[in-house]
N, C-alpha and C positions, 0 to 999 in steps of 0.2 A: 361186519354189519349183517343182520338178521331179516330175512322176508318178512317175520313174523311183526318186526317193527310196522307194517303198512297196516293200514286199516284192511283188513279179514281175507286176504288175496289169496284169492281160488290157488288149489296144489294143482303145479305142474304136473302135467304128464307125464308118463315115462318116456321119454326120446336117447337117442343113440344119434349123435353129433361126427363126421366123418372130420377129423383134422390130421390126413395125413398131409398137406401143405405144408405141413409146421417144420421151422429147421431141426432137422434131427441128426446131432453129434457123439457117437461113441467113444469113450476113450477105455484103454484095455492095457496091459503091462502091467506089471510089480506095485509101481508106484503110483498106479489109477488113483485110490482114493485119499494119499495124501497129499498129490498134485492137486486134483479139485479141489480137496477142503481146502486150501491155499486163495482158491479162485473165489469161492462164492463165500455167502453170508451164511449159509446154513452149514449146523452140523451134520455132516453128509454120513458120521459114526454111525449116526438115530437110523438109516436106510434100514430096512427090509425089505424081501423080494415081494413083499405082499402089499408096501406102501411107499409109493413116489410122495417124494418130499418137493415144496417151491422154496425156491431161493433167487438172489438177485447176485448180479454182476454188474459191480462198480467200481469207478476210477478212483486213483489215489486221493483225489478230493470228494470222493463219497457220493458222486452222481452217478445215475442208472446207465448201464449199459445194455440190461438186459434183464428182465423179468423170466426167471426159465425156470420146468420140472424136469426133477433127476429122479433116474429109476434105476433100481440094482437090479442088472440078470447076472449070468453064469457066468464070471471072470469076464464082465464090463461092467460101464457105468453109461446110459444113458441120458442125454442132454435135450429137451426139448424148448423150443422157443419159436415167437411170432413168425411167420413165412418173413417178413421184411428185413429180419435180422442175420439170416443165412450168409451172409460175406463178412460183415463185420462180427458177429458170433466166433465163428471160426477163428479168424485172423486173430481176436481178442484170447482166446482161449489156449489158441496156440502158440501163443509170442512167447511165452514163461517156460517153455519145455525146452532144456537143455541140457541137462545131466541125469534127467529123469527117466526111467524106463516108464514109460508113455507115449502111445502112440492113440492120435485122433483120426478117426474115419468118418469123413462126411456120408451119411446114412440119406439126404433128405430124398424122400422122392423114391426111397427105396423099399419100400416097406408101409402097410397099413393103420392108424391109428384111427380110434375112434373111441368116445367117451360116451357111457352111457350114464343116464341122469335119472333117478327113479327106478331102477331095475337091475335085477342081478343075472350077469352077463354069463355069471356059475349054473342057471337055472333056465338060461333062455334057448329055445330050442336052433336058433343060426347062432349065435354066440359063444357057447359051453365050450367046445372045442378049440377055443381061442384061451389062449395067456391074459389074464387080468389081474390087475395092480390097482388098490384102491391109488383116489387122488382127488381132493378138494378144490377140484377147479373153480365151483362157485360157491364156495365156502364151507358146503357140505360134501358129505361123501359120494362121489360117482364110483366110476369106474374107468381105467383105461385099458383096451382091448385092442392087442396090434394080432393086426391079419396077414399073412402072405400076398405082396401085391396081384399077385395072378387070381389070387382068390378073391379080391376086396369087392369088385362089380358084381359077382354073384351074391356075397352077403349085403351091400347094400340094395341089391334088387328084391332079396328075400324082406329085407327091413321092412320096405314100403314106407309105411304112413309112419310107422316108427321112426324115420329117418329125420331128424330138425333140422329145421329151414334157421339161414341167417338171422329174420326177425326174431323166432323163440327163443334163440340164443341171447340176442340183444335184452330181450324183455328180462329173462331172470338174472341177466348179468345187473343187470340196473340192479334189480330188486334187488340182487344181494350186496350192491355193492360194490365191485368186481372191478376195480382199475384195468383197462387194457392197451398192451402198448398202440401208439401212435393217435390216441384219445387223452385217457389220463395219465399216459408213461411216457415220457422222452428221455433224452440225454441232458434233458436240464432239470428232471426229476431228481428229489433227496427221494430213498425210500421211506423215511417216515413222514412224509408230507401226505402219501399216498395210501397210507396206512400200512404198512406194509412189514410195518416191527413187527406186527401182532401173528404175521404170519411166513415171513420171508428168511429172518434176523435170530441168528442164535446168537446172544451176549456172550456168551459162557465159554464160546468154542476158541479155539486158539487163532493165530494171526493170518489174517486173508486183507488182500487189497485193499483199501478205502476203510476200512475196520477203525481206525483212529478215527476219524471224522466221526463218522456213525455211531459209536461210542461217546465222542464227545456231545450229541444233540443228545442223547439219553441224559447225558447227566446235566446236561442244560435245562432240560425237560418239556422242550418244546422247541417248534419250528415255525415260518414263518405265514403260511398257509398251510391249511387241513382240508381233505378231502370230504367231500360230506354230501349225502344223496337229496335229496330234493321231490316232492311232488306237486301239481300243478293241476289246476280245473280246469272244465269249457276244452272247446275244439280249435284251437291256437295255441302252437307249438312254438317255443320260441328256438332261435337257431343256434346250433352248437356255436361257443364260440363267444355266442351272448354276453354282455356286462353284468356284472351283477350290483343293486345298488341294495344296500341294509334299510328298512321301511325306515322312518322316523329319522335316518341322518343327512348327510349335506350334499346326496346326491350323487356323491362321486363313486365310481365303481370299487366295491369291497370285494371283487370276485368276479370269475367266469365259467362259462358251461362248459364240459366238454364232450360229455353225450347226453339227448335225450332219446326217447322211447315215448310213443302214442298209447296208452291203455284206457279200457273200460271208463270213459268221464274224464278223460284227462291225459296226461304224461306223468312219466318220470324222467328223471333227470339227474346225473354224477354234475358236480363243477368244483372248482377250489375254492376257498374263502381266507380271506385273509385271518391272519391273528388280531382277535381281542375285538373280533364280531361275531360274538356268541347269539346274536338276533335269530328268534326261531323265522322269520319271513323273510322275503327279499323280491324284490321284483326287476326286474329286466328294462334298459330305458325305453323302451316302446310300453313298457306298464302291465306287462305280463307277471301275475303275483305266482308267487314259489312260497312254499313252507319247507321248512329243513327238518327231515327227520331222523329221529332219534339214532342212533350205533345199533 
């Protein structure tokens, strides 16, 4: 999904986002990158050191384990995902290593991460001297920049204002769209519910976990709720979580929220929708109207 879908929405600023929280997994040995591609959805072949690729990690019946970016450096593979997923991440990734020359090192907490959004981190005067790997975190191209921890408080003091707060994060993740885990992503996630074919999912690539199922909603060619953004007018936000009922039917909930965001006149808003309520409106049962906007 596209910003540009909203009616005329001011360009972000350039900000530089600090997520070194995130779980961070290395794996390293001989058989690094044909162990992963085994694990996840993406063809991890497509890597360059210039571009982190997102892929998911799913169980053999094709539900999300984990929404994660992989980055190639020098004889490793890095593994990024949500702070909340650092135990079972791990566990999940290393259950499969057994005759493999593969070894995984828990990085979290050890090392710098920070994405920048609107600005080239090759050209900025605290940042240039940092390692940067493009990555579409929100759907377009940022940038990831990992700092030596000892150094990381000095660069985000030089940041300043440049440095985004949780909300601006919030606000362009809506706009674009942006499933995040423990909002729009759990363990009871299909990834193409979430959209996540479009950008997660290599068809093409050879056999990884859950890969049967996930192939087989392809050629079904649809699932049973779609994820789909939302905007809303007036000064009344309705609550993550909220019912959603399709205008003009019988009332009954066709969907729910799972993030909104307050902007300029209004909110936005991610939530599910069921199959075969293609309705551009919907309203919340306290009477809160939504419009569904376009991919």
């Amino acid at each position: 999904m596209n910003a540009a879908a909203l009616s005329s929405p001011p360009r972000a600023p350039a900000l530089v986002w600090d997520f070194s929280d995130r779980t961070q997994l290395v794996f390293s040995g001989l058989d690094r990158l044909r162990y992963l591609n085994g694990q996840l959805t993406q063809d991890l072949k497509k890597l360059t050191p210039i571009r982190a690729l997102p892929a998911c990690v799913t169980t053999a019946k094709g539900r999300l384990q984990a929404d994660v970016w992989v980055s190639l450096g020098e004889d490793i593979l890095t593994v990024d995902a949500a702070p909340e997923l650092h135990e079972a991440l791990a566990a999940r990734l290393e259950r499969y290593i057994v005759a493999d020359e593969v070894t995984l090192e828990d990085r979290t907490g050890g090392e710098g991460l920070l994405h920048c959004f609107g600005l080239n981190p090759t050209e900025h005067p605290v940042l240039r001297e940092f390692p940067a790997t493009l990555a579409a975190r929100l759907g377009e191209d940022g940038w990831d920049v990992r700092v030596p921890l000892e150094r990381l408080a000095a660069v985000r003091t030089a940041l300043g204002i440049q440095l985004g707060s949780v909300a601006a994060w919030e606000r362009l993740r809506l706009e674009h769209g942006i499933p995040q885990w423990g909002n729009e992503l759990s363990e009871d996630t299909l990834p193409p519910e979430a959209g996540l074919e479009r950008t997660h999912i290599d068809y093409h690539k050879g056999c990884y976990i859950g890969q049967e199922v996930i192939s087989r909603l392809k050629s079904v060619g649809h699932v049973n709720r779609s994820l789909c953004r939302f905007r809303g007018d007036g000064g009344v936000l309705p609550e993550k979580g909220a019912p959603l009922c399709a205008l003009g039917g019988d009332g009954s909930a066709q969907g729910t929220l799972t993030s909104v965001v307050a902007v300029e006149g209004g909110f936005l808003a991610l939530g599910y929708v069921k199959r075969g309520h293609a309705d551009s409106s919907f309203s919340t049962v306290s009477g809160i109207l939504l419009q569904r906007l376009p991919e």
